[in-house]
C-alpha positions as CSV (number, residue, x, y, z in Angstrom):
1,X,16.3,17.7,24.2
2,X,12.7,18.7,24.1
3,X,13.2,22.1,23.2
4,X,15.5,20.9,20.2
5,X,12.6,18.4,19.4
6,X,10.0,21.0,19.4
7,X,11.8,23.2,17.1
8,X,12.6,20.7,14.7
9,X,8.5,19.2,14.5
10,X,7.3,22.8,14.2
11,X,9.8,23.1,10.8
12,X,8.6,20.2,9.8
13,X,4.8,20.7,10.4
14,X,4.9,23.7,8.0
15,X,6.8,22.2,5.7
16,X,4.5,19.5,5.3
17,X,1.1,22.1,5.6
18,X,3.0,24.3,2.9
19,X,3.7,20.5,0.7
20,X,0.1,19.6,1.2
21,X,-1.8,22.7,0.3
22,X,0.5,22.9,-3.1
23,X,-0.7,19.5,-3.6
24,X,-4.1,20.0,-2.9
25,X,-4.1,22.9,-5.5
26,X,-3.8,21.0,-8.8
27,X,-7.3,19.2,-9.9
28,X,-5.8,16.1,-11.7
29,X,-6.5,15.4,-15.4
30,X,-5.2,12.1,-15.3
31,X,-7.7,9.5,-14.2
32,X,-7.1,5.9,-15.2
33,X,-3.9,7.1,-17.0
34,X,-1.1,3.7,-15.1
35,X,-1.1,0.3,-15.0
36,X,-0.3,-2.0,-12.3
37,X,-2.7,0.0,-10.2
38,X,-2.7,-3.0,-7.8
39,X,-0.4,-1.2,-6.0
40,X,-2.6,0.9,-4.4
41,X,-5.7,-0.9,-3.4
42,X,-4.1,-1.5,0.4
43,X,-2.0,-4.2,2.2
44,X,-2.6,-5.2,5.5
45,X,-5.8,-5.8,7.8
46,X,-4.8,-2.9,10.4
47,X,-4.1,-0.6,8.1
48,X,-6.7,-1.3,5.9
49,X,-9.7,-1.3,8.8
50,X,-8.7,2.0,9.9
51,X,-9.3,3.8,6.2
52,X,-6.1,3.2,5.1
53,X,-4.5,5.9,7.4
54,X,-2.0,4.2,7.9
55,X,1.3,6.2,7.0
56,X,2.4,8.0,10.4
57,X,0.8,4.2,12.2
58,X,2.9,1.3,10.7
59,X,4.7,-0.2,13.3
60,X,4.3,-4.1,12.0
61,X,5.9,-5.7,8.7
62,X,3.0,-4.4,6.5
63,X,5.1,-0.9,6.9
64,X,6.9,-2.6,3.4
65,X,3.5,-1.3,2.1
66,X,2.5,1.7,3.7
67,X,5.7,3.3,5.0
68,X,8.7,1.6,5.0
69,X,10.4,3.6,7.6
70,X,7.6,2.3,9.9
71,X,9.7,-0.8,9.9
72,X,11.7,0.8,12.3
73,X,8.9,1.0,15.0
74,X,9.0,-3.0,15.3
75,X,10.0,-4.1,18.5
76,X,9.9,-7.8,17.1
77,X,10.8,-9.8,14.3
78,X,7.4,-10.4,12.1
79,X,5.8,-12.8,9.7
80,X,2.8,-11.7,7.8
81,X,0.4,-13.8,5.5
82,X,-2.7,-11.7,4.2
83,X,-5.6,-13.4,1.9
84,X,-7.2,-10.8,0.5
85,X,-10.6,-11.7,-2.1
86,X,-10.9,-8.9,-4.4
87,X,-13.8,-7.1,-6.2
88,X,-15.4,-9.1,-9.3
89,X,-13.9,-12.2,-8.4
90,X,-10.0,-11.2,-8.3
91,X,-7.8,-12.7,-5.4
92,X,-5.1,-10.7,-3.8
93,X,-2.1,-11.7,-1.4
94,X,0.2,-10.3,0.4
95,X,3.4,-11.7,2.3
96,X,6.1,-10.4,4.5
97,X,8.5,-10.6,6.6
98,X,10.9,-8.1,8.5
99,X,13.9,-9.0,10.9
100,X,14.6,-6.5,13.5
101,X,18.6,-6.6,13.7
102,X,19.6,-4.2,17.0
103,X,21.9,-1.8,16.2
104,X,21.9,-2.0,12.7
105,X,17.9,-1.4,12.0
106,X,15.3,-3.4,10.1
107,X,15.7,-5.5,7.2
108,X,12.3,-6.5,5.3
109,X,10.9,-8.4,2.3
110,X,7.4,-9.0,0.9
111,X,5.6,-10.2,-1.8
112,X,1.7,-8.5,-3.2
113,X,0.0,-11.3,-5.6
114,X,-3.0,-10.6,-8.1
115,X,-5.0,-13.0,-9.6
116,X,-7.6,-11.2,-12.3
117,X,-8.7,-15.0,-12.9
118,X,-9.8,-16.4,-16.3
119,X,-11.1,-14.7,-18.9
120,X,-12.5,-15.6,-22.5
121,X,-10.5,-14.9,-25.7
122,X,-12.6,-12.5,-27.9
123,X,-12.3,-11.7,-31.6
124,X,-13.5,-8.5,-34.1
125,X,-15.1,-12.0,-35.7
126,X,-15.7,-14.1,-32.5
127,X,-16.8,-11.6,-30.5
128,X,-18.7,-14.6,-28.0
129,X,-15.9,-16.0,-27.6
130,X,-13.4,-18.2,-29.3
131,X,-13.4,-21.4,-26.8
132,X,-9.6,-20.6,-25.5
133,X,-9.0,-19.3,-21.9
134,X,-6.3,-16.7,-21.1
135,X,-5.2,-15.2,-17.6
136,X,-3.9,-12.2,-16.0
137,X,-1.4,-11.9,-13.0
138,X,0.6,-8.9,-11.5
139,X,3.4,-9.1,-8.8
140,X,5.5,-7.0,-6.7
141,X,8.8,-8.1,-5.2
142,X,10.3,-5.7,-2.6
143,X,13.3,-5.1,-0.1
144,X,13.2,-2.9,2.3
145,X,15.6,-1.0,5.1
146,X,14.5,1.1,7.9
147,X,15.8,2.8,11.1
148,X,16.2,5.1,14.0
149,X,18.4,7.9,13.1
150,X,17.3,9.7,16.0
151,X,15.2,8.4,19.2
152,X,12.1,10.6,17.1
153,X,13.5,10.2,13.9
154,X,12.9,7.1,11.8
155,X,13.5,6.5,7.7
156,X,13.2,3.7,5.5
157,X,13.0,3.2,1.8
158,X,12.4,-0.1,-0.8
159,X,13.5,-1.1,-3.9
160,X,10.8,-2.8,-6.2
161,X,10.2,-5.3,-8.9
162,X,7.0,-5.5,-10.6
163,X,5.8,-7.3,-13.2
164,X,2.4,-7.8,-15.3
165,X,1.0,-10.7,-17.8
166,X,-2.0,-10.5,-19.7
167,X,-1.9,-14.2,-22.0
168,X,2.0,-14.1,-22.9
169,X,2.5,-10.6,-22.7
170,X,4.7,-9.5,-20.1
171,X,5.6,-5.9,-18.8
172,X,8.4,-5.3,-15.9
173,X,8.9,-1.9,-14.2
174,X,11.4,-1.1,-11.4
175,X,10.3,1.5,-8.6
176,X,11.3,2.6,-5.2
177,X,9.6,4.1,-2.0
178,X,11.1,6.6,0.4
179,X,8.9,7.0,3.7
180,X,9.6,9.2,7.3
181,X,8.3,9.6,10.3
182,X,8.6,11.9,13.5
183,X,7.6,11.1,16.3
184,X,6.8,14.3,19.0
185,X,6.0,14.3,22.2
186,X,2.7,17.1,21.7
187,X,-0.6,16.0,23.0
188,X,1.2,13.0,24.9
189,X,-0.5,11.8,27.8
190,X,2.7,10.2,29.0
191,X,4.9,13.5,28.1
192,X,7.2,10.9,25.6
193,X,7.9,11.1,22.0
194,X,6.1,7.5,21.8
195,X,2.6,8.7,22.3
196,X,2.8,11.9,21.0
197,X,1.7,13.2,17.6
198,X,3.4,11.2,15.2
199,X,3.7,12.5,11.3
200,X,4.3,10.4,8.7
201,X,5.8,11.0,4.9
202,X,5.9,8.4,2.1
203,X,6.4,8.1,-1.2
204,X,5.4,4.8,-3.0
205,X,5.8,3.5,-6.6
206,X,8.4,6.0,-8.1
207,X,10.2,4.4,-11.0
208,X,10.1,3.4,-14.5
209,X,7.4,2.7,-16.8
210,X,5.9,-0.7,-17.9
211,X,5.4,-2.1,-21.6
212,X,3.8,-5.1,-22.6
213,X,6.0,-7.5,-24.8
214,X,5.1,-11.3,-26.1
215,X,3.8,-13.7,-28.8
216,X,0.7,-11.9,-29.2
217,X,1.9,-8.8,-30.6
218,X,3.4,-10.6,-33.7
219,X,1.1,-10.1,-36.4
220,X,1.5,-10.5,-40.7
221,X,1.3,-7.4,-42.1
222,X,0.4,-6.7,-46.2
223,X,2.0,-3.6,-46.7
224,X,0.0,-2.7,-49.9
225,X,-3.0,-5.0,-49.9
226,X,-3.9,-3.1,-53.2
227,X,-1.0,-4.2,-55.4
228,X,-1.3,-7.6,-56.5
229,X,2.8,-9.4,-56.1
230,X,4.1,-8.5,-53.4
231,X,4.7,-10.4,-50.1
232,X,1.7,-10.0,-48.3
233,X,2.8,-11.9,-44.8
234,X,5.6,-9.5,-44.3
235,X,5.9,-10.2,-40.1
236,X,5.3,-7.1,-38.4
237,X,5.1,-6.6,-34.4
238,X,2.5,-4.2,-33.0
239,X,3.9,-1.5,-31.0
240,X,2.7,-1.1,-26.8
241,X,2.2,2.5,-25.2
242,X,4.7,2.8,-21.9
243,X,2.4,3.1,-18.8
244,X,3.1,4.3,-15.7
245,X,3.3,3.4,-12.3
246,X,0.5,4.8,-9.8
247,X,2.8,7.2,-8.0
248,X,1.3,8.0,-4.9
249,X,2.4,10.5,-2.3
250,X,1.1,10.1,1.2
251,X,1.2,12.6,4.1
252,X,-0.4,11.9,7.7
253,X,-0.7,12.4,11.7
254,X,-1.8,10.5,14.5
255,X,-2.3,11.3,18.0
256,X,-3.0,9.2,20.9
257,X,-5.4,10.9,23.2
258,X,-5.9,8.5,25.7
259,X,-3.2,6.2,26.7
260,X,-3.3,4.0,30.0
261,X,-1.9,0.4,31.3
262,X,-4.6,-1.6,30.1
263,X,-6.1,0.6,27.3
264,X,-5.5,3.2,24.0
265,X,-6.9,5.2,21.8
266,X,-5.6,6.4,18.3
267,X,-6.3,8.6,16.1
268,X,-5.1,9.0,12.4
269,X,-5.7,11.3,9.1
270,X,-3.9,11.0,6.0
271,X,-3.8,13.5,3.2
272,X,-3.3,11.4,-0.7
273,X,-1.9,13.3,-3.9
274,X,-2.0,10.4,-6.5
275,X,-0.7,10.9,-10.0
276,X,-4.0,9.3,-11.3
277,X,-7.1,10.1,-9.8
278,X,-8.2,13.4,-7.3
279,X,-6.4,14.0,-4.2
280,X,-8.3,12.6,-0.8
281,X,-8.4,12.2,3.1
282,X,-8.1,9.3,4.8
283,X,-8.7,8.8,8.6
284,X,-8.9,6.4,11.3
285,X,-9.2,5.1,14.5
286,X,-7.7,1.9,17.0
287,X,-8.8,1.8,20.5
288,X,-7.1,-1.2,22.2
289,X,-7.3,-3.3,25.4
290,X,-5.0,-5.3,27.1
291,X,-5.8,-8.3,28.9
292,X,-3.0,-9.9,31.5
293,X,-2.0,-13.2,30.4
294,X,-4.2,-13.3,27.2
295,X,-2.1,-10.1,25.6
296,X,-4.4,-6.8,23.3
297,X,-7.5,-7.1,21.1
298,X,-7.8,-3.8,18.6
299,X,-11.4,-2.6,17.9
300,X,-10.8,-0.6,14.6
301,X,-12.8,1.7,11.9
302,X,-12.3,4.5,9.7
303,X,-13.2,6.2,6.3
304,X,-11.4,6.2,3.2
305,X,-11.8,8.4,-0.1
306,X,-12.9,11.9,1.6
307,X,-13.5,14.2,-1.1
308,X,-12.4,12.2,-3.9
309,X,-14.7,13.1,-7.0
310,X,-16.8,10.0,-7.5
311,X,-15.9,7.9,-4.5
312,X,-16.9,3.7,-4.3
313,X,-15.2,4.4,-0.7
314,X,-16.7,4.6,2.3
315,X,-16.6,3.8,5.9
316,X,-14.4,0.4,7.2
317,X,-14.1,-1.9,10.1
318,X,-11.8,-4.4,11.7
319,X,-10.5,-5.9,15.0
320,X,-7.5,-8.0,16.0
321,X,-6.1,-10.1,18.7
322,X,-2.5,-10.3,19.6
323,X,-1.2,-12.8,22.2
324,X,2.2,-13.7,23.5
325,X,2.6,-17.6,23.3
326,X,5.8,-17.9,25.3
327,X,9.1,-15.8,26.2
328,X,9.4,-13.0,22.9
329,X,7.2,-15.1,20.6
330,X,4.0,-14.2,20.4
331,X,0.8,-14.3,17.6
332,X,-1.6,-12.0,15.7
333,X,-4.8,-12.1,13.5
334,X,-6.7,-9.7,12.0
335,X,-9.7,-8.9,10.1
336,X,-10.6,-6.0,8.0
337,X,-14.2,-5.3,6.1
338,X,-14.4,-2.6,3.5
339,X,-17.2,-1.3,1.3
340,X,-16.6,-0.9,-2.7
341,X,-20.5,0.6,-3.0
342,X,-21.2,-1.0,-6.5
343,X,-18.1,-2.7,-6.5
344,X,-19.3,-4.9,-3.5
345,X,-17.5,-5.3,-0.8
346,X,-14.1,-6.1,0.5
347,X,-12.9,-8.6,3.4
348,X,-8.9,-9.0,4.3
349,X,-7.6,-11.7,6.8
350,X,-4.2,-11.6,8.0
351,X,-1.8,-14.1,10.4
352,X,1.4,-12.9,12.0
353,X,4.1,-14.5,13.6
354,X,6.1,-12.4,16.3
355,X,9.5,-13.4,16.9
């Protein structure tokens, strides 16, 4: 069986070196090219403390972000609730939950919310401001399934509604995610897959494009204002572009180097090829510590945005506590702090119920 495992991770390691270095080949021409690019700021405290290298780690209901397949690494039913203050003044949240069904796999649903706030009208003739008020919202609605095809072998995917208003315009786009991730039992201080090198594979936000539609774009038209006569307030509509979705294409390891009763130490990288903006690095690391009684608290940090051209990323911290309150229940918060440079900085607070 290890043999067999071997074989099959070393395939798969130079696959994935072969994928990466093809990907990290093309310089991208495409900056600030989608919409919706709320998609990819980052979901979930853990995740998001350790640099966002995440996509071989998930193991908790945030996997509906960062690799759905990691859904299958749940040993327990979880609810998530992240508040998540944005840059400038924006408010993100996030919501999930996933119910671990044995023999079956893992069903999961969540909810990302982003509030760009209130924002003056402008005119070409009021250009301070015309008194009214609009806002700006985005959403993603997702369903996810994972499992355990093999004991080292997990794969999950999610289907995805998103929508976008700006005032009464609205834009809806349908997308899809497709993660893996193998679990080997190399560098394992326990000799088991489940502390070995782990690799992980996602792809997030592949689907359809998104154009804006409403009120607003209905505007009289005088098709020849030189010719005195005709109908000058012919209605006309003005006519959208079709934006995409920030397809992003994740590829990562993790290893745990030291791994003992009452403590743990990871160790994560993840390699990024967006489809709108350079290709980057992320990595991270967890050290835990498990207390009798009381249950683990996570010390984390990492850095995201290694060579990416023009970086506001930087270096990120976090920690967590996790307690069992009685039989299989048991509770979890985190924190994560990330710096934007002249962005400012970002903070993310998460509660989860274990079930």
């Amino acid at each position: 069986m290890k043999q067999h495992l071997s074989t099959k991770s070393i395939l798969f390691l130079s696959a994935l070196l072969i994928v990466s270095t093809s990907a990290f080949a093309q310089k991208p021409m495409r900056a600030g090219t989608t919409a919706a690019n709320f998609l990819e700021i980052g979901y979930g405290a853990a995740g998001s403390a350790m640099g966002d290298a995440y996509v071989s780690l998930a193991n908790d209901v945030s996997a509906t972000y960062w690799n759905p397949a990691g859904l299958a690494q749940m040993e327990r039913s979880e609810v998530m609730f992240i508040s998540q203050p944005w840059i400038v003044d924006m408010n993100s949240s996030f919501g999930a939950v996933g119910i671990v069904v044995p023999g079956f796999g893992t069903i999961g649903a969540s909810i990302i919310l982003m509030d760009y706030g209130d924002m003056d009208v402008t005119t070409l003739d009021q250009q301070e401001g015309t008194g009214e008020r609009f806002s700006s919202k985005d959403m993603a609605l997702s369903i996810s399934y994972a499992r355990n095809l093999a004991e080292w072998f997990s794969f999950g995917a999610s289907g995805k509604l998103v929508t976008s208003t700006i005032w009464h315009e609205t834009a809806t786009a349908m997308a899809f995610d497709l993660g893996a991730i193998i679990k080997t039992d190399f560098f394992s201080p326990t000799g088991g897959n489940d502390h070995g090198l782990s690799i992980g594979m996602c792809i997030s936000n592949y689907g359809t494009t998104l154009k804006y539609e409403g009120l607003d774009l209905l505007t009289p038209i005088d098709i020849d204002p030189n010719e005195a006569g005709n109908y000058q307030n012919a209605p006309g509509r003005l006519s959208t572009e079709e934006w995409e979705l920030p397809l992003i294409f994740r590829i990562g390891t993790s290893i745990t180097p030291i791994y003992t009763e009452s403590q743990e130490l990871i160790l994560s990288a993840d390699a990024l090829h967006p489809n709108n903006n350079t290709e980057s690095i992320n990595v991270g690391a967890q050290y835990s510590l498990r207390f009798p009684v009381v249950g683990r608290v996570f010390l984390r940090a990492g850095y995201k945005g290694l060579l990416m051209e023009d970086s506001q990323y930087g270096a990120t911290y976090g920690l967590g506590l996790q307690t069992d309150v009685m039989s299989n229940q048991g509770f979890k918060v985190e924190y994560a702090y990330r710096p934007m440079g002249i962005l400012g900085n970002a903070q993310a607070f998460s509660v989860s119920l274990l079930f």
